[in-house]
C-alpha positions as CSV (number, residue, x, y, z in Angstrom):
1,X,0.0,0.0,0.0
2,X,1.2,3.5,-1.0
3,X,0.3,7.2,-1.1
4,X,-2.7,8.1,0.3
5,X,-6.1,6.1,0.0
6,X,-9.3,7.4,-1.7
7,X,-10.6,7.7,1.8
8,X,-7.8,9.5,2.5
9,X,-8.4,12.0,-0.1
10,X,-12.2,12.5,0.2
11,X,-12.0,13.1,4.2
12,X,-9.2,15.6,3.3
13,X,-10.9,17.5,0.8
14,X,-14.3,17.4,3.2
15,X,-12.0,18.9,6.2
16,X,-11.1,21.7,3.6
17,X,-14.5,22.3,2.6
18,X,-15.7,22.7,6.5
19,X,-12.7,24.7,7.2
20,X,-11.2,22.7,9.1
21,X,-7.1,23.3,9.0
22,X,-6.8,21.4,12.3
23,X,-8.7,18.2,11.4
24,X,-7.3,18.5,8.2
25,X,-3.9,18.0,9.3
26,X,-5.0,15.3,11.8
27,X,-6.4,13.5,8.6
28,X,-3.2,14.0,6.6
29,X,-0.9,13.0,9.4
30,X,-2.9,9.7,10.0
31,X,-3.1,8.6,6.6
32,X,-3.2,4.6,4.9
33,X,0.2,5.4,3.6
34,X,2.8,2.8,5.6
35,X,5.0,5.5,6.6
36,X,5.7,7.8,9.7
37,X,3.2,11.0,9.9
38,X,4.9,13.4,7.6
39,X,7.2,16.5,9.0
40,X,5.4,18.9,7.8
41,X,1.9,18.4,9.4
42,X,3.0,17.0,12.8
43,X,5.1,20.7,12.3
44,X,1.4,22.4,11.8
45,X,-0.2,20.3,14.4
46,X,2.6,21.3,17.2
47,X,2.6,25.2,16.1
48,X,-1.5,24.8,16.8
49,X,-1.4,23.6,20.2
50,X,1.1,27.1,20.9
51,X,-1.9,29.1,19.8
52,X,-4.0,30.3,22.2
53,X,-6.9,30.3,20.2
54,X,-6.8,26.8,19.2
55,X,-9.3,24.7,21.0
56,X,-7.7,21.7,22.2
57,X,-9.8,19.5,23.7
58,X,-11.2,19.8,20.0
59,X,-7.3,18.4,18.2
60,X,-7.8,15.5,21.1
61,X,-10.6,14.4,20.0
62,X,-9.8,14.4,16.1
63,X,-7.3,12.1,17.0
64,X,-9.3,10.4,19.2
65,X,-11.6,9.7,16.2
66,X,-9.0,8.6,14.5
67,X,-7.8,5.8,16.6
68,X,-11.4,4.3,16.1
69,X,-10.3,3.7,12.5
70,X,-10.2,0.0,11.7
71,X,-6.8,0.4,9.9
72,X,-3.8,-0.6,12.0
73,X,-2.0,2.3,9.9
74,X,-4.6,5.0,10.7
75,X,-4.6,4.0,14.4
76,X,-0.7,3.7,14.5
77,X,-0.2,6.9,13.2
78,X,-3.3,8.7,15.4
79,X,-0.9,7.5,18.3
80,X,2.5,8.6,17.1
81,X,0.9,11.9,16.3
82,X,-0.4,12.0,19.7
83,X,2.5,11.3,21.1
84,X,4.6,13.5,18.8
85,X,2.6,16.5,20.0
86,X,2.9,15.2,24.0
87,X,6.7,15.4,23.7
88,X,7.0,18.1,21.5
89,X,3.3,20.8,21.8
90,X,2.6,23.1,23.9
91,X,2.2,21.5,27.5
92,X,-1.4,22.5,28.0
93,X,-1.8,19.6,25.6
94,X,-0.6,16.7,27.8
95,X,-2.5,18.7,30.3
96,X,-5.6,17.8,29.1
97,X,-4.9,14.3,28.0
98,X,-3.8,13.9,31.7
99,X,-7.4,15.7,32.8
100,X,-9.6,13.3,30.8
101,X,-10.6,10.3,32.3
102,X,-9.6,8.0,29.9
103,X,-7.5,8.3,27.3
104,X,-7.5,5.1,24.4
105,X,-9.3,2.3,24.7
106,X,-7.5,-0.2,22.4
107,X,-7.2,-3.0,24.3
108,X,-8.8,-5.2,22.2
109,X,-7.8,-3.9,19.0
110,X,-7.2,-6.1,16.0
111,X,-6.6,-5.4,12.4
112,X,-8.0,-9.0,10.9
113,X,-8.2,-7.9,7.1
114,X,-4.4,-6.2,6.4
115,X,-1.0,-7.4,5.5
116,X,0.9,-7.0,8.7
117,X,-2.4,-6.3,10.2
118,X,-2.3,-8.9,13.8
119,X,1.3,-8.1,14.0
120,X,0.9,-4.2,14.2
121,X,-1.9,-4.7,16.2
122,X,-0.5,-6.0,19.2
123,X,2.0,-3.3,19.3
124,X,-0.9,-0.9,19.1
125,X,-2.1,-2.1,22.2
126,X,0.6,-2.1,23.8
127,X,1.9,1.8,22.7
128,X,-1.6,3.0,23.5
129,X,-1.2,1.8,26.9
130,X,2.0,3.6,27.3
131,X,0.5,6.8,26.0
132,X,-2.2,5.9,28.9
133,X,0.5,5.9,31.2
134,X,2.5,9.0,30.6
135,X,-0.6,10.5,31.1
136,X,-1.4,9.6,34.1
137,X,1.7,10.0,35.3
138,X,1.3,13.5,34.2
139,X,-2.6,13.8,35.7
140,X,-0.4,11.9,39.4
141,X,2.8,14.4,39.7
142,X,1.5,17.6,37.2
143,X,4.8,17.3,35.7
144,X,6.1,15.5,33.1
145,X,9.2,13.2,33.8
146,X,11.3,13.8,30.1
147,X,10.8,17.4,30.5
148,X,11.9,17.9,34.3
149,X,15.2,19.9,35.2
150,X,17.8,17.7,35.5
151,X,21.3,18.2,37.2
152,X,22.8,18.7,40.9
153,X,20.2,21.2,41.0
154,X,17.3,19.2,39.1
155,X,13.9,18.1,40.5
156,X,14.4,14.7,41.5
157,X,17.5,15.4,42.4
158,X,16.8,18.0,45.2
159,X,13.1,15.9,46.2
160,X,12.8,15.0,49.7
161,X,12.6,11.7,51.1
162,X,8.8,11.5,51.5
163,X,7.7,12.8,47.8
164,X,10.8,11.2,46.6
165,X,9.2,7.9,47.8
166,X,6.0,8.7,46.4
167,X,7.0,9.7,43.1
168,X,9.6,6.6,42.2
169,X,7.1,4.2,41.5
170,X,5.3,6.5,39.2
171,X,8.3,6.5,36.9
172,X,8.3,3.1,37.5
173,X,4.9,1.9,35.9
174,X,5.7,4.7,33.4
175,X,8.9,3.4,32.4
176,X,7.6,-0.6,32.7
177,X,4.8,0.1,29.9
178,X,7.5,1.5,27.4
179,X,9.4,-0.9,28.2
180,X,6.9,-3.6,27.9
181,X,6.5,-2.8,24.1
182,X,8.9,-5.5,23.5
183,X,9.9,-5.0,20.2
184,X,12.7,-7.2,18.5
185,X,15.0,-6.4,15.3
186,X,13.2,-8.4,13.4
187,X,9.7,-6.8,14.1
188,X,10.7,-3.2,13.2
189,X,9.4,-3.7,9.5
190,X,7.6,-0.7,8.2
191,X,8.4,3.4,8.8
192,X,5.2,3.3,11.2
193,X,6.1,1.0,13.7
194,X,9.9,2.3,13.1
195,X,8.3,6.0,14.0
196,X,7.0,4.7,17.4
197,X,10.3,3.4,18.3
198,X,12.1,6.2,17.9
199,X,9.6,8.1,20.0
200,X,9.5,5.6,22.4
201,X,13.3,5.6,22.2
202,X,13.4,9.3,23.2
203,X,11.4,8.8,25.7
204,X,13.5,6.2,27.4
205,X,16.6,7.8,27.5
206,X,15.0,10.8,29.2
207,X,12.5,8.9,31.6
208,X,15.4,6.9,32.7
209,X,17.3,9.6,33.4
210,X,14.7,11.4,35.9
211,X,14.8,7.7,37.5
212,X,18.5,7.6,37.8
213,X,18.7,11.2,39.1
214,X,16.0,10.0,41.7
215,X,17.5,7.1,42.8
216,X,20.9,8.9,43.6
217,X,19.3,10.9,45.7
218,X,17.3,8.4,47.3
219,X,20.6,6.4,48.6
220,X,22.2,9.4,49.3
221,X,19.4,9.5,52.3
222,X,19.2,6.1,53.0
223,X,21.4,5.8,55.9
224,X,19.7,8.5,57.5
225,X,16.1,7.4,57.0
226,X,13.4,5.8,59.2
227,X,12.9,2.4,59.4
228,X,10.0,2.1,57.4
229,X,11.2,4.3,54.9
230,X,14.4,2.5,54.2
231,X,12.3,-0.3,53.7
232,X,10.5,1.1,51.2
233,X,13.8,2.7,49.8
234,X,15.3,-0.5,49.2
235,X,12.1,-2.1,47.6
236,X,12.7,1.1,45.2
237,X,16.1,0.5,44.4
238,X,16.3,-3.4,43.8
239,X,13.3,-3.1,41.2
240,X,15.6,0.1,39.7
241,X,18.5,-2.6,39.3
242,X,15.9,-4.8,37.1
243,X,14.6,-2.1,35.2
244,X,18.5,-0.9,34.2
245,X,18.8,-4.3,32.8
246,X,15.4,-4.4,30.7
247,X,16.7,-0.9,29.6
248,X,19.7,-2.1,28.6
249,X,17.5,-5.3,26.3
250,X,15.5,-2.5,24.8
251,X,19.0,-0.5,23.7
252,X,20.5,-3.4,22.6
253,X,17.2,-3.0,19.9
254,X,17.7,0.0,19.3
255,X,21.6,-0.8,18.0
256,X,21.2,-3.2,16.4
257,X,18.2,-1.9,14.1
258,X,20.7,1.2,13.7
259,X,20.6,4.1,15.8
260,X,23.7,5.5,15.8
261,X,25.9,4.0,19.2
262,X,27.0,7.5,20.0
263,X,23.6,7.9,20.6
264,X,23.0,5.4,22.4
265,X,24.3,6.3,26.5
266,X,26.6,3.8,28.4
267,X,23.9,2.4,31.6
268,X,27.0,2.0,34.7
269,X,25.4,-0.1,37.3
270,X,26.2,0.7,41.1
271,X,28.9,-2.3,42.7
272,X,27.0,-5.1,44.0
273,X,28.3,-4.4,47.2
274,X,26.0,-1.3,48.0
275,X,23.2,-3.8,47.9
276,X,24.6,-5.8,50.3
277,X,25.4,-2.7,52.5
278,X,21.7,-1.2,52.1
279,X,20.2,-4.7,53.2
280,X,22.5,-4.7,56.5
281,X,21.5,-1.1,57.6
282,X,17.7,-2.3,57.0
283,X,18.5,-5.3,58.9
284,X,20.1,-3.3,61.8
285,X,16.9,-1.5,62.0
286,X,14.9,-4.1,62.4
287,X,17.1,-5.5,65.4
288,X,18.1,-8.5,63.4
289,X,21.6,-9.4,64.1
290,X,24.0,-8.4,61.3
291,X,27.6,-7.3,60.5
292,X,27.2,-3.9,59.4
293,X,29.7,-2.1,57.6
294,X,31.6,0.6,59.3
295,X,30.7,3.9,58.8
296,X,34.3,4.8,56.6
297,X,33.6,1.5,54.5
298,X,29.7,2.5,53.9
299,X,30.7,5.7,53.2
300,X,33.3,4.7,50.0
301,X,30.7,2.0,48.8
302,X,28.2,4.8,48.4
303,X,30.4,7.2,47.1
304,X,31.4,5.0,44.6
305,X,27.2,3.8,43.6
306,X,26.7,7.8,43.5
307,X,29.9,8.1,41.0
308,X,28.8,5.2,38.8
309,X,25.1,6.3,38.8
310,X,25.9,9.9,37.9
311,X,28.5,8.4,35.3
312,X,25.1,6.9,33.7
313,X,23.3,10.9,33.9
314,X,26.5,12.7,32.2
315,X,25.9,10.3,29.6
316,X,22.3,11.3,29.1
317,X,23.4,14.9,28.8
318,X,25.6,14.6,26.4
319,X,22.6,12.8,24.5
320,X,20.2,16.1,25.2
321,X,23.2,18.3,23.9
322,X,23.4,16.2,21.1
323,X,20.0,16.6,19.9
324,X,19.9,20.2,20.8
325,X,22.7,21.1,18.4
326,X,21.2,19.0,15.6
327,X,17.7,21.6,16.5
328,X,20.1,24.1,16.0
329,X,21.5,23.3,12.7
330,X,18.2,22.5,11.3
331,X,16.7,25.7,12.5
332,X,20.3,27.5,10.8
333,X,19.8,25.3,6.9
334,X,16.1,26.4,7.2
335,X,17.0,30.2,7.7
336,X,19.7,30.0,5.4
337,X,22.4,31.4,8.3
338,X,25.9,30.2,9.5
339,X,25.7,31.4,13.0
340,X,23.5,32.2,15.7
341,X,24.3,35.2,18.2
342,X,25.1,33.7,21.8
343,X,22.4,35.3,23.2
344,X,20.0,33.1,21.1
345,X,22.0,30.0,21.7
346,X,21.3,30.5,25.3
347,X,17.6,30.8,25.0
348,X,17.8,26.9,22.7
349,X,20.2,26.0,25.4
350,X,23.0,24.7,23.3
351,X,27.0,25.2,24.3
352,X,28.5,27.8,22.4
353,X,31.6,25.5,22.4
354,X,29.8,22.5,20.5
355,X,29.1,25.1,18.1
356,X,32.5,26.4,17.8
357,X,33.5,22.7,17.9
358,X,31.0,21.8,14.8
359,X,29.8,18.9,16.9
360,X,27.8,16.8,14.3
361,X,24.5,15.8,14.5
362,X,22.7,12.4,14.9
363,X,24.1,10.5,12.4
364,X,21.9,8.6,9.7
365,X,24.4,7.0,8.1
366,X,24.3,3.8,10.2
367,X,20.8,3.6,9.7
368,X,19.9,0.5,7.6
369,X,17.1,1.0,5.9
370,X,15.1,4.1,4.3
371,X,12.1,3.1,6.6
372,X,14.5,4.4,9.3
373,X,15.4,7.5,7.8
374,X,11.9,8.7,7.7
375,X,11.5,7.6,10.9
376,X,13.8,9.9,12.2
377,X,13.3,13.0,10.4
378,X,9.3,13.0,11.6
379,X,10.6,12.8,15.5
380,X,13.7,15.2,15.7
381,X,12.9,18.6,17.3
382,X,10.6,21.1,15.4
């Protein structure tokens, strides 16, 4: 199947004879075509949720409608776009996803009549349930986790023990229904399903990193924590250990479909023996008899977790710099300059000294297949 369907056109042309700019795009960003939604109208569809005098509960529901299509492609595509405009719109868009009370209900979806059709399906269900998730997350914490300050001086990193309790789980469910997409090399097939990833890859790298940035903080406290708490803390920090290594299954995906390995950040894993050391202190708490470590020796094995951890956060960093500078460069071809003035360079938030540096882009070139291309150039920054 290729270019859009008759259906396509006639809904199109119907939208334009309404007036409808807004469903319009919705229509041509979700067409049969098996291809990521095009640049250009997820571009439109972002610059309308900045307008103020957009209404949009009204885009939601367009692509709402959309999802009841009976096409996998349609319904594939009503989700990327969705998703597309969570990460990238205005927030007052994931606002009001998050203020709805429910979101998609595709659990039993299933494309019977289309090539590829119980295959896509299944993954529909399970993105749409992610997209359920990151709202909710949003509606739980009115923030959302890929967007938060990050740093020394970052959200989760300066959170106190109580709220820091409360909001680690959160992540958690957010980050286990990404993760629980589950898609292997072999299954990345078309440019739609390859679209999702990439979002969902995004996504990952920057959820993950809120988690990590949490979790430092939350053993930096541990030892001074209540009982209850630092049983609660460690519950918290074995089930981060299992999630670092389904992250590091869902990377090893993500290289060996193509993504670029610079792009891909290194995940260093805290030494075994701070496990060990966070189980005695509980222990000790609980008056159960138990060597614990002395306070010089507990002191170095959680210097050394915080070190490793925040090895694994530079990493990301360096990731968001990345993508900043290829923004940048985008935003330069597309205005036909050379050079930004500092001041503006500040306001996008991109080092002056990767610019001077000419620090590259993400690099296509290791991508293996044109699918993947497109792909990428409907999810980079707008």
């Amino acid at each position: 199947m290729s270019g859009q369907s008759i259906t396509d056109r006639i809904a199109a042309a119907q939208h334009s004879m309404t007036g409808s700019a807004i469903s319009k795009a919705v229509c041509k960003a979700t067409t049969h075509e098996v291809s990521g939604p095009k640049k250009k109208h997820l571009d439109y569809l972002i610059h309308c949720t900045n307008e103020m005098n957009v209404n949009i509960p009204q885009l939601a529901d367009t692509l709402f409608e959309r999802t009841a299509n009976s096409s996998w492609v349609v319904v594939f595509k009503a989700l990327i776009t969705t998703h597309h405009l969570m990460m990238y719109g205005n927030e007052r868009f994931i606002q009001y996803l998050a203020s709805r009370n429910t979101l998609f209900n595709l659990n039993n979806f299933l494309d019977k009549g289309a090539l590829q059709g119980y295959d896509m399906s299944t993954f529909i269900r399970r993105y749409s349930r992610y997209l359920n998730e990151k709202a909710m997350s949003y509606r739980l914490v009115a923030v959302d986790f890929t967007k938060m300050k990050r740093g020394i001086d970052g959200v989760m990193r300066t959170m106190n023990t109580e709220k820091l309790i409360k909001t680690l789980p959160i992540i958690q469910n957010q980050l286990d229904a990404l993760l629980d997409f589950q898609a292997n090399p072999n299954e990345l097939t078309n440019g739609v399903i390859n679209s999702a990833f990439m979002l969902l890859f995004k996504d990952s790298i920057r959820l993950f990193a809120a988690y990590n940035e949490g979790v430092i903080n939350l053993l930096e406290k541990y030892f001074d924590m209540k009982k209850n708490q630092c049983k609660d803390a460690l519950d918290i920090y074995k089930k981060f250990l299992y999630r670092m290594t389904k992250l590091s299954e869902f990377l090893k995906v993500a290289e060996q479909v193509g993504i670029d390995q610079g792009d891909i950040p290194d995940l260093s894993q805290a030494p075994s023996s701070l496990l060990e050391a966070l189980e005695q202190h509980l222990a000790s708490l609980e008056g159960k008899k138990t060597k614990e470590l002395n306070a010089d020796t507990r002191a170095s094995t959680l210097s050394s977790a915080v070190s490793s951890l925040s090895s694994t956060g530079m990493s990301f960093s360096r990731m968001d710099e990345k993508e900043k500078q290829q923004a940048l460069e985008e935003e330069q071809a597309r205005l036909g300059v050379t050079d930004f003035p500092e001041i503006v360079l500040e306001v996008l938030g991109v080092s002056s000294v990767a610019t001077a540096t000419g620090s590259s882009p993400t690099n296509l070139n290791g991508l293996k297949c044109v699918n993947w291309c497109a792909a990428i150039s409907t999810c980079v920054f707008p």
